[in-house]
VEXKOLMI-102442 format. One line per field, with one value per residue: residue in one letter; z negated, x, y of N, C-alpha, C in turn; residue number from 1; chain. Coordinates in pm, whole numbers, always signed. Last residue first. Layout:
BEGIN
vexmi: c(A;...)
n.zz: c(Z;...)
n.xx: c(X;...)
n.yy: c(Y;...)
ca.zz: c(Z;...)
ca.xx: c(X;...)
ca.yy: c(Y;...)
c.zz: c(Z;...)
c.xx: c(X;...)
c.yy: c(Y;...)
vose: c(NUM;...)
baro: c(A;...)
% end
This chain:
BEGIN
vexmi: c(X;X;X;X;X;X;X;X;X;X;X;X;X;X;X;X;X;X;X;X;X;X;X;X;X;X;X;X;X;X;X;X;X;X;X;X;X;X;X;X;X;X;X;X;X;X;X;X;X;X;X;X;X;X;X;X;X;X;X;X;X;X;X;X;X;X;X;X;X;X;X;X;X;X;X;X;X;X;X;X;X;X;X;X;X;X;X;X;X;X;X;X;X;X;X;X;X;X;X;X;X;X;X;X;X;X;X;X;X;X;X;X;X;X;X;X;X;X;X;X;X;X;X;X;X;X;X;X;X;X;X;X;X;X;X;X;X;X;X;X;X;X;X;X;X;X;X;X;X;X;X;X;X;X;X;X;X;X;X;X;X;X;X;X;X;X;X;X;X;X;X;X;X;X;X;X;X;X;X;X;X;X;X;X;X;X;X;X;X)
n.zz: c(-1494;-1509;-1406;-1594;-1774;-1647;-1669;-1903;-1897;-1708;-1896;-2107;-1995;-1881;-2134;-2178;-1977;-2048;-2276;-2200;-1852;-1551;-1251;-1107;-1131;-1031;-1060;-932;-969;-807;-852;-895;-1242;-1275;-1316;-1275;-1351;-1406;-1416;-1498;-1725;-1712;-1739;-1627;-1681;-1632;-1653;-1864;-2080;-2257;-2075;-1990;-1839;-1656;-1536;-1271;-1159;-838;-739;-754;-943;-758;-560;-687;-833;-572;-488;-700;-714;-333;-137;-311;-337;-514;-575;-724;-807;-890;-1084;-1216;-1524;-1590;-1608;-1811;-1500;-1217;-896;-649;-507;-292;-188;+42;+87;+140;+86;+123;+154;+382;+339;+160;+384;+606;+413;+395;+637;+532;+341;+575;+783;+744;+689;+859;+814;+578;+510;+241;+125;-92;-277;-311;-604;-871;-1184;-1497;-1815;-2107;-2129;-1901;-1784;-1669;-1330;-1299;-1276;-1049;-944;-861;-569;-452;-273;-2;+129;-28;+43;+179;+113;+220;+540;+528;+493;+617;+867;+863;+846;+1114;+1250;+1194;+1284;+1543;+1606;+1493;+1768;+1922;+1886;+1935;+2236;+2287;+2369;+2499;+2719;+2664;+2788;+2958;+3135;+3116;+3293;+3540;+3669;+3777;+3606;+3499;+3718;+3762;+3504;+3584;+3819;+3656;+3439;+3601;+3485)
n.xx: c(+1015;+1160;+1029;+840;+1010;+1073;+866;+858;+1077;+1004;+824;+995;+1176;+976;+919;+1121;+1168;+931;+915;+971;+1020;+1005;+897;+957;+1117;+1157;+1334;+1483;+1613;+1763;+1775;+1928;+1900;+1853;+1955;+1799;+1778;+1539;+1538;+1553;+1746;+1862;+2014;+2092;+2205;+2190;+2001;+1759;+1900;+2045;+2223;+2428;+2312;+2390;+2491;+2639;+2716;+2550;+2606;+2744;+2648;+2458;+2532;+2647;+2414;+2284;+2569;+2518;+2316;+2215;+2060;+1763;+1505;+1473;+1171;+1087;+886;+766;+535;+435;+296;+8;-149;+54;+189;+180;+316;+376;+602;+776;+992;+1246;+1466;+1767;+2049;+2349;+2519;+2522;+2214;+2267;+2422;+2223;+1990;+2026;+1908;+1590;+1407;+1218;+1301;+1548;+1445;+1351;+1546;+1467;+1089;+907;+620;+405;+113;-76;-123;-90;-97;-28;+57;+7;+156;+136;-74;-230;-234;+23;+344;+510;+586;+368;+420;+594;+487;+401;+468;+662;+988;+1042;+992;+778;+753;+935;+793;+595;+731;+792;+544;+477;+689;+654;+408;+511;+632;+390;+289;+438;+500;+234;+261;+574;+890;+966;+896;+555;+237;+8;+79;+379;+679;+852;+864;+636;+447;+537;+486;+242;+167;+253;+131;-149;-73;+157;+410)
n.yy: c(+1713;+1924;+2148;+2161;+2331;+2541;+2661;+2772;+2896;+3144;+3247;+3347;+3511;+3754;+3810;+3910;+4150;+4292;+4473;+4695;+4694;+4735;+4553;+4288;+4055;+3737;+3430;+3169;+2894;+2582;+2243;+2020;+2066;+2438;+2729;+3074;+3392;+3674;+3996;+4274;+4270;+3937;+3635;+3301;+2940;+2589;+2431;+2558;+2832;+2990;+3280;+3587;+3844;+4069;+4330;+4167;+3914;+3811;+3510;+3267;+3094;+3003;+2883;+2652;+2522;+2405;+2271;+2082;+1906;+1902;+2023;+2276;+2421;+2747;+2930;+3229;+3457;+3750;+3998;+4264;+4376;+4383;+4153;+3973;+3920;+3794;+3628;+3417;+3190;+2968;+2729;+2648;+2357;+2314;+2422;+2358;+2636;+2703;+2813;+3023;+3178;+3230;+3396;+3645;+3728;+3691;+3500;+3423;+3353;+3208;+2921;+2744;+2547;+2436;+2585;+2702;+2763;+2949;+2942;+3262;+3426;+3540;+3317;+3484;+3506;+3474;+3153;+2952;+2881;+3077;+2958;+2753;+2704;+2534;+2282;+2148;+2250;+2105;+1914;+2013;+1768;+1515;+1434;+1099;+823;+758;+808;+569;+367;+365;+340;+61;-32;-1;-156;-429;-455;-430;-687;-847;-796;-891;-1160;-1212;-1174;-1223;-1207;-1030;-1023;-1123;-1244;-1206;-1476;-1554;-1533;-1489;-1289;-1275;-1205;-983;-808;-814;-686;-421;-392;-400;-176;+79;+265)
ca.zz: c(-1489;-1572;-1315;-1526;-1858;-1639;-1482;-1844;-1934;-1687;-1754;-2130;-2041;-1737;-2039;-2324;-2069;-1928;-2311;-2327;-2002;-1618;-1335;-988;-1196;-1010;-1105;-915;-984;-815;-812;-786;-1125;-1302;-1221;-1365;-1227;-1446;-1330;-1440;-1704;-1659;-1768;-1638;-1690;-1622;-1691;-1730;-2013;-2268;-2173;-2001;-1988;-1656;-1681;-1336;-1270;-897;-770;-660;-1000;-862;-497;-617;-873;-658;-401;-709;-845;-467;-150;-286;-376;-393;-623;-558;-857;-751;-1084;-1109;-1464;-1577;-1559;-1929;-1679;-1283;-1067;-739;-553;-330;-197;-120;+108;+205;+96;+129;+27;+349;+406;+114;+257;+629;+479;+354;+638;+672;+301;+410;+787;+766;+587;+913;+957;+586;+536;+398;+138;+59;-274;-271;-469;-789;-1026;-1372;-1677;-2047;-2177;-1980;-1844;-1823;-1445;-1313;-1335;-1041;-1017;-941;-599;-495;-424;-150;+156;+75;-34;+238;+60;+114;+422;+561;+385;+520;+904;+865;+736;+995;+1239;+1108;+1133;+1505;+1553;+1440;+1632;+1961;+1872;+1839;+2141;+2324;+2241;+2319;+2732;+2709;+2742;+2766;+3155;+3121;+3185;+3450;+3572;+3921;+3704;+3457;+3679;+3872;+3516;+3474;+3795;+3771;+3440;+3574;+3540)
ca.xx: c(+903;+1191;+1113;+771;+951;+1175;+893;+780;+1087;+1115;+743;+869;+1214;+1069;+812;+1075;+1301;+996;+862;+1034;+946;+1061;+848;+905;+985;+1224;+1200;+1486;+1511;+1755;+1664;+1929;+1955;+1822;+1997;+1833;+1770;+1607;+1521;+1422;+1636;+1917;+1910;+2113;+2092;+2301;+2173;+1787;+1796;+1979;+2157;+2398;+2387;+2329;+2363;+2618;+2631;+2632;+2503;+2770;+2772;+2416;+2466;+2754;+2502;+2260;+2505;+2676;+2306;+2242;+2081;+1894;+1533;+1493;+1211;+1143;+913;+758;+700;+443;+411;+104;-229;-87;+228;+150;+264;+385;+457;+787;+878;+1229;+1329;+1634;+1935;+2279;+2511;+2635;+2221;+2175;+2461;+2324;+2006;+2102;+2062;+1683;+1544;+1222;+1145;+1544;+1475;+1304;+1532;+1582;+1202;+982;+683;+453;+248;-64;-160;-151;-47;-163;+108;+14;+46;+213;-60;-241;-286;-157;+258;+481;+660;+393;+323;+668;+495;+269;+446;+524;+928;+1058;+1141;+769;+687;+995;+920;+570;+698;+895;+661;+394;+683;+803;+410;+355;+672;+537;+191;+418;+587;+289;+135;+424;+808;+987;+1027;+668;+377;+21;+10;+222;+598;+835;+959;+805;+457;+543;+635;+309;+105;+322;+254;-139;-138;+45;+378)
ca.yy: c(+1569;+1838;+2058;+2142;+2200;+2471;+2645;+2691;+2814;+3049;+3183;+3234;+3395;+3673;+3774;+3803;+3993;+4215;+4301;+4690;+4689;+4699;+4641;+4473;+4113;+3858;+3509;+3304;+2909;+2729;+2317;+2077;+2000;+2273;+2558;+2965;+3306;+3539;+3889;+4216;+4332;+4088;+3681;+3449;+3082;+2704;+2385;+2474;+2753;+2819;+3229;+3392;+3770;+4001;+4363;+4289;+3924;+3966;+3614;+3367;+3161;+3074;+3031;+2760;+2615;+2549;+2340;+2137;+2040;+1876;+1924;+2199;+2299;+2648;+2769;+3150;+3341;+3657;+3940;+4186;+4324;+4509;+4236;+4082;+3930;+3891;+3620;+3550;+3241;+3101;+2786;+2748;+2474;+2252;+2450;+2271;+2579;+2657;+2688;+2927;+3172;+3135;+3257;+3558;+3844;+3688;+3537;+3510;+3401;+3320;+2997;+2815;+2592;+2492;+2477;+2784;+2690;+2962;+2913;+3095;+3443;+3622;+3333;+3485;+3469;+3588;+3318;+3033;+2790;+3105;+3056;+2736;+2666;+2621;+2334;+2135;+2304;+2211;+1866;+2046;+1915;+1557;+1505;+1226;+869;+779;+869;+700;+406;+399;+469;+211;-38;+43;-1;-338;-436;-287;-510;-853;-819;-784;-1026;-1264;-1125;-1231;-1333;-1001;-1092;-1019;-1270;-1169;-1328;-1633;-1543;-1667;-1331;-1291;-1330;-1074;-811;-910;-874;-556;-417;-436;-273;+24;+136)
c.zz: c(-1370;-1549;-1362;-1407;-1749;-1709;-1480;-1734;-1952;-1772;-1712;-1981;-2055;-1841;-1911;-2171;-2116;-1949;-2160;-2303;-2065;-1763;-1435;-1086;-1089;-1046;-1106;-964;-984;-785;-895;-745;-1015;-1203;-1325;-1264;-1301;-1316;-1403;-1380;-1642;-1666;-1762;-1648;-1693;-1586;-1668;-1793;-1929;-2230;-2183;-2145;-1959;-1797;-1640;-1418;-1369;-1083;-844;-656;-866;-925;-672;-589;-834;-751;-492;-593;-757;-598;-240;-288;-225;-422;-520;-639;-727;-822;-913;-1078;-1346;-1457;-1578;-1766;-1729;-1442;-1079;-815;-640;-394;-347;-70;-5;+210;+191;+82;+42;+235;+418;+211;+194;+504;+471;+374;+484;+594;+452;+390;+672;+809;+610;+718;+968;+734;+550;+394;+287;+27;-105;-271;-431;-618;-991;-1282;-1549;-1885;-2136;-2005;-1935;-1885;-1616;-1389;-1292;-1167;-1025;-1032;-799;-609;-512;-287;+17;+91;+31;+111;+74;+30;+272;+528;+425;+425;+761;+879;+738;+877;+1166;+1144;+1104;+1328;+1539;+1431;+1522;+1755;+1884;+1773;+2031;+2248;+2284;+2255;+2559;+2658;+2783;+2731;+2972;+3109;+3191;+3322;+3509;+3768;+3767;+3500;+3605;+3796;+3648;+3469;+3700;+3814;+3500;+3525;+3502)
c.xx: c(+962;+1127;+1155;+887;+909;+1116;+993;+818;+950;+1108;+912;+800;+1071;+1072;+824;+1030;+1233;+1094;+911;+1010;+1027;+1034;+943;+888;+1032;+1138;+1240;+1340;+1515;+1667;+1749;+1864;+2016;+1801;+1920;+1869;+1871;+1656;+1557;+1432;+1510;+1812;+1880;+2026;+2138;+2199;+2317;+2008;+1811;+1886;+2103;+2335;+2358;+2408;+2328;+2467;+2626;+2593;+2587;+2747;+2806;+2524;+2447;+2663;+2624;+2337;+2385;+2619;+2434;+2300;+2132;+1934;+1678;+1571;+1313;+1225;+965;+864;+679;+580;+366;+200;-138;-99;+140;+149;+228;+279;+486;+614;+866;+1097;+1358;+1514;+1848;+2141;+2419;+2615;+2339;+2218;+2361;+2421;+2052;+2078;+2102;+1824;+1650;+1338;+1107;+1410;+1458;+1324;+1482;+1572;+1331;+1133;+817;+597;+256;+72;-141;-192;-85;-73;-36;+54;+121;+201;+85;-187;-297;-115;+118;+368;+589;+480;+317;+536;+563;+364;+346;+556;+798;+981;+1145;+926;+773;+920;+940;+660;+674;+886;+747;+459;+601;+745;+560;+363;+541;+611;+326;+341;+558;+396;+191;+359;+641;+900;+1056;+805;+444;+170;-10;+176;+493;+738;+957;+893;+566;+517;+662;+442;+195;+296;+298;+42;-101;+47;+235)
c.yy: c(+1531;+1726;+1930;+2032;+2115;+2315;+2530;+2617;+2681;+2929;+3074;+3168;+3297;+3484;+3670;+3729;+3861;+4098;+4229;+4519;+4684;+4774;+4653;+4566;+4285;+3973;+3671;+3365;+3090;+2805;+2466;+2189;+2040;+2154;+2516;+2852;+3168;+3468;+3819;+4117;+4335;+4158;+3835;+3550;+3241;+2864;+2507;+2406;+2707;+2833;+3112;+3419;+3595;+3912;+4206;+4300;+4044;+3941;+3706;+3521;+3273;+3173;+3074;+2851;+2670;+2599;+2492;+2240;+2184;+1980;+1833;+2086;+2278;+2506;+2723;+3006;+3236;+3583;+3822;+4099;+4272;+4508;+4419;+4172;+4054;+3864;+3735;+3546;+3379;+3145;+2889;+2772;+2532;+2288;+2392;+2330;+2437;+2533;+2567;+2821;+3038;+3094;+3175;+3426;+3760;+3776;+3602;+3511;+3472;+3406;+3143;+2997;+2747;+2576;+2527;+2637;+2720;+2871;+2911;+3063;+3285;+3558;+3407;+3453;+3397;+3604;+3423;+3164;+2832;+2973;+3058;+2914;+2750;+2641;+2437;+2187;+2267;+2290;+1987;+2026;+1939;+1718;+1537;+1294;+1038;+821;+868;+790;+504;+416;+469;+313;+73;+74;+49;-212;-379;-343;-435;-668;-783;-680;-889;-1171;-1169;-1150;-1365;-1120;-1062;-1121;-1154;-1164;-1295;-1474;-1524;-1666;-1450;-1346;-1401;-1203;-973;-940;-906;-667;-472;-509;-403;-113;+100)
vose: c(189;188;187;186;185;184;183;182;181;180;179;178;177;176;175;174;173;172;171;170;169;168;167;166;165;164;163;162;161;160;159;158;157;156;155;154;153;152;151;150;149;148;147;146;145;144;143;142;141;140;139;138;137;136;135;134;133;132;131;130;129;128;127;126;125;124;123;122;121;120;119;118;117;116;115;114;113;112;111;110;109;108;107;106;105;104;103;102;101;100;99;98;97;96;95;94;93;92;91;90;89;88;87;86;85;84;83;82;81;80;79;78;77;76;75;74;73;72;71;70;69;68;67;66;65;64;63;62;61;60;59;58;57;56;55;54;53;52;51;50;49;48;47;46;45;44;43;42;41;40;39;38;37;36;35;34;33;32;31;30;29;28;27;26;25;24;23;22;21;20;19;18;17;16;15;14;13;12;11;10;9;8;7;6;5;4;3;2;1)
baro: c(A;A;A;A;A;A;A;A;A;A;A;A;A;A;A;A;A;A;A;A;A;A;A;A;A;A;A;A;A;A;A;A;A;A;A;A;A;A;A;A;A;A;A;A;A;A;A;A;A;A;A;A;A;A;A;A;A;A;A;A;A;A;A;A;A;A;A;A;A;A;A;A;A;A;A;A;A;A;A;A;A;A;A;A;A;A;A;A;A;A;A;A;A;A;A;A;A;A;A;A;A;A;A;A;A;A;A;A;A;A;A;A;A;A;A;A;A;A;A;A;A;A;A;A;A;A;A;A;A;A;A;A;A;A;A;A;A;A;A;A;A;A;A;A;A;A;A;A;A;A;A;A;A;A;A;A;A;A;A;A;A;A;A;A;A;A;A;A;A;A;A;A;A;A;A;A;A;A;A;A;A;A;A;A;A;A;A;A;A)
% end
């Protein structure tokens, strides 16, 4: 509808040129502030893009531990772009993203580090107690830990934390526990 048509529309209808059947310029003024509003609550209830980036610690902020690369962030939708053929397992479970970085330990070890943030605790810890716990030992860390030659995979809260090392050492174990428990000081804030 043009212009043109709405000033007649609004002529045939009884209202002053500016006027809508919502009040006027006045109302109009009115909603453009509820929608400013509702667009800034809805910002602000939604997780930004990036905040995963905190879980993750910095170069050498746990010795002996180098990020190697960028964090990659993967929504529920678009889960099967990394995890394909388990996925639909994570998604049962209420999975909302997993962002994902990789590391290196003393410039030997290569490890990758997957954060997924779940709709709630009871959701990561069903994929957790799911996991094979062959050579794996419980151990204190987060709210529930397993610890196996080359991997950790830990709950806290909602968040399931997978560190998965490519190498395996006499010092891999120690190495996996100290970056995990960084990772875990970090979810804590």
């Amino acid at each position: 509808m043009t212009r043109i048509d709405l000033a007649k529309r609004g002529k045939d209808s009884g209202f002053s040129p500016g006027q809508t059947s919502f009040g006027g310029v006045k109302a109009r003024g009115v909603l453009l502030v509820m929608l400013g509003v509702a667009l800034l609550l809805d910002a602000s209830c939604k997780r930004q893009p990036g905040t995963e980036r905190s879980f993750f610690p910095a170069s050498n902020q746990v010795a002996g531990w180098a990020k190697t690369g960028d964090i990659r962030t993967f929504e529920a939708a678009d889960l099967w772009k990394y995890i394909d053929g388990e996925a639909e397992r994570y998604l049962k479970a209420g999975v909302q993203r997993v962002s994902t970085a990789d590391y290196k330990f003393q410039n030997r070890v290569e490890a990758t580090v997957d954060i997924y943030t779940m709709g709630n605790a009871e959701g990561a810890g069903k994929i957790l107690q799911s996991e094979p716990a062959v050579d794996a030992k419980p151990i204190q860390l987060g709210d529930d830990a397993r610890l196996s030659s080359q991997s950790l995979v830990f709950r806290k809260g909602a968040c399931l934390v997978r560190i998965v090392a490519y190498e395996e050492s006499a010092e891999t174990q120690q190495a996996l526990l100290q970056l995990g428990h960084g990772i875990e000081l970090r979810l804590a804030r």
